[in-house]
C-alpha positions, 0 to 999 in steps of 0.5 A: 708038194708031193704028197699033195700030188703036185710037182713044182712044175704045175707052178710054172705062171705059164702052165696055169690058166690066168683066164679070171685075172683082169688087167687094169694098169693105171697112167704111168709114164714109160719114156721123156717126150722129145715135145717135152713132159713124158709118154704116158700108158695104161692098159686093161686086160682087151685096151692099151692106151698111149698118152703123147703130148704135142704142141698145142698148135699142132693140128691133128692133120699135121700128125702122122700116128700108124697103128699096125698090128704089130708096130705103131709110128707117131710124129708130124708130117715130113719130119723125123719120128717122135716114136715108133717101136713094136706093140707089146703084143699083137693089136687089132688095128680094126678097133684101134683109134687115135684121137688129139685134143688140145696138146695131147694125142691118145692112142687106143689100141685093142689086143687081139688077146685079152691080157697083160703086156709087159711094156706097151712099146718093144725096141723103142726109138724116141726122136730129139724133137729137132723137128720142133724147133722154135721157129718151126713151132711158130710157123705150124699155123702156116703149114697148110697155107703154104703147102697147097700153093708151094710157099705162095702165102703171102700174096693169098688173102689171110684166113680173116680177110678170105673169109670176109671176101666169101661172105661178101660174094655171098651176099652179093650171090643172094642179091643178084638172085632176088633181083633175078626172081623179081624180073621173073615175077614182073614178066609174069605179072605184066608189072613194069615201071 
């Protein structure tokens, strides 16, 4: 190397310039879910995408994800965290989103610097999932109704039957306006019966 004029120095990775390597990691798995099925990431050289699975009938209201620049949190509402940990590096939380369908949550981060992490969570805690038991799994569906009324749901009308009493005011809204327009033209016009 020598003779070549290069010293074991100038292969050091961190004294050469990595600007033309681009990252694509596919899918893998980095920790167990506590929902069950595994935490899943991939990361390109600007993106780092977390896959988290949650129950199906979580809805995305119900979930708590925060993204900061340089610590992520995800779990449902009023309840222990599913996971947290630091960022592999730091994240420009302007262009970072989160998104669920069906079971599964995707998290999108963008690195405010362009290239490779080597984990995409540092110092990770993984919750046991005690906030998911069986019976709270069932009553998710209710949470919204019952928070807003503090546990009153069951004397409020279903969601089915709240529905059917809407469009029924409705409807009964628009007859009392026809009627209302009719008398107006009748007046108008002089007709009476």
């Amino acid at each position: 190397l020598a003779g070549m004029g290069m010293d074991l120095d100038s292969l050091n990775p961190r004294n050469l310039a990595l600007d033309a390597i681009k990252v694509n990691m596919p899918r893998q798995p980095f920790a167990k879910a506590p929902t069950g099925g595994s935490y899943d990431w991939a990361q390109s050289t600007a993106h780092t995408t977390l896959y988290l699975p949650v129950p199906s009938n979580v809805r995305g209201r119900d979930l708590e994800c925060n993204i900061g620049s340089t610590s992520f949190t995800f779990g449902l509402k009023g309840h222990p965290l599913w996971l947290s940990g630091k960022w592999g590096g730091d994240v420009d939380r302007s262009l970072s989103t989160w998104t669920k369908e069906d079971d599964l949550v995707e998290v999108t981060v963008a690195k405010k610097k362009d290239g490779e992490w080597r984990s995409c969570l540092l110092g990770m805690k993984i919750g046991d999932g005690s906030s998911l038991s069986v019976e709270s799994r069932t009553s998710l569906s209710n949470v919204h109704e019952q928070q807003p009324h503090q546990g009153h749901a069951s004397s409020l009308p279903s969601s089915s039957s709240s529905s059917s009493l809407l469009h029924l005011l409705l409807l009964l809204t628009l007859l009392l306006l026809l009627l209302l327009v009719r008398m107006i033209c009748r007046r108008r016009t002089g007709y009476s019966k």
